[in-house]
N, C-alpha and C positions, 0 to 999 in steps of 0.2 A: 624320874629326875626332873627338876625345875632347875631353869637356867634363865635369869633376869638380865635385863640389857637396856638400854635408853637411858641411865641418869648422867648425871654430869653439875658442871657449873652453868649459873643461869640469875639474869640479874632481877629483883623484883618484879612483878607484873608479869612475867614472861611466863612458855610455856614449856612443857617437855612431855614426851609422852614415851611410857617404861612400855616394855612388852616381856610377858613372861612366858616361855616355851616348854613346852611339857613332853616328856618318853615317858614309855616302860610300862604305861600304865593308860585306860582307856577314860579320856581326859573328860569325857562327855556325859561321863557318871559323875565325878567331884563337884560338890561346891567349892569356889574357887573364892580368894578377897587376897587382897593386898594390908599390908603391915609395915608399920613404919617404927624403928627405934632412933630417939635423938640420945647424944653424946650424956648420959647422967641419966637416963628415964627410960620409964618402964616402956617395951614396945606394944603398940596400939595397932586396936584394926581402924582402919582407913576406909575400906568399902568392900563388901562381898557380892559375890552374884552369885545366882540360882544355877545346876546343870544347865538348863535349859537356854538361863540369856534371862528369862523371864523377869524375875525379880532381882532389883538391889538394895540396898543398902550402908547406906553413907556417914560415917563420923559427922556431929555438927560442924566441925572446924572444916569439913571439905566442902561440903553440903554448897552445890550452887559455880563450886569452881574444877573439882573432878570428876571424872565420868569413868566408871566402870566398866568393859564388855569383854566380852570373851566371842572369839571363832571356831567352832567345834572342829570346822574340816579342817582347820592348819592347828590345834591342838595348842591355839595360843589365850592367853590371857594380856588383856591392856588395861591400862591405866592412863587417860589423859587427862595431864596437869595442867590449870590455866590459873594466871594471877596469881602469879604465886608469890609468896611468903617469907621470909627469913626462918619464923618459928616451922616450914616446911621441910626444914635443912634435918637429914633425916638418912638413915640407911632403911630400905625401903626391901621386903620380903616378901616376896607372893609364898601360896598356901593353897592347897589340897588337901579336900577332905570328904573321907563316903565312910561314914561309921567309926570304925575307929583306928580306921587305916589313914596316917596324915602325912603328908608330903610337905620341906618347905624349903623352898630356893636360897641361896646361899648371899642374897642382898645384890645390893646397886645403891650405892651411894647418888644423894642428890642433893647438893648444896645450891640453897639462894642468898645469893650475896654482891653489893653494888663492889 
């Protein structure tokens, strides 16, 4: 089970940071990334990380202003937002994956807007 928590309302430039919580499942095996669907559009990945922490990678459009990581021992996944956006405004889905066994959290909404 994936359980996402931190989005909300937040005005341009600002930040917010999601955290996604994982059971059932031994969290430190998955590659783990976050995903985001806007209101009309297809949903996108954002940024993934490695099991390990080691490697990520980042959508252009985040590239610079979100940061990925994960904590193996508290079985969490983060996501910190900075400078953020309008076109940001987003329901926001973490994701596990070891083969082809895939986990995905049931969203967190995150709107930017003055």
């Amino acid at each position: 089970q994936l359980v996402e928590s931190g989005g909300g309302l937040v005005q341009p430039g600002g930040s917010l940071r999601l955290s996604c919580a994982a059971s059932g499942f031994t969290f430190s095996n998955y590659v783990m990334s976050w995903h985001r669907q806007a209101p009309g559009k297809e949903r996108e990945l954002v940024a993934s990380i490695t099991n390990t922490g080691r490697t990520t990678i980042y959508a252009d459009s985040v590239k610079g202003r979100f940061t990925i990581s994960r904590d193996n021992a508290k079985n969490t996944l983060y996501l910190q937002m900075g400078s953020l956006k309008p076109e940001d405004t987003a329901v926001y889905y973490c994701k596990a994956v070891n083969g082809f066994i895939i986990y995905w959290g049931q969203g967190t909404q995150v709107s930017v807007s003055s």
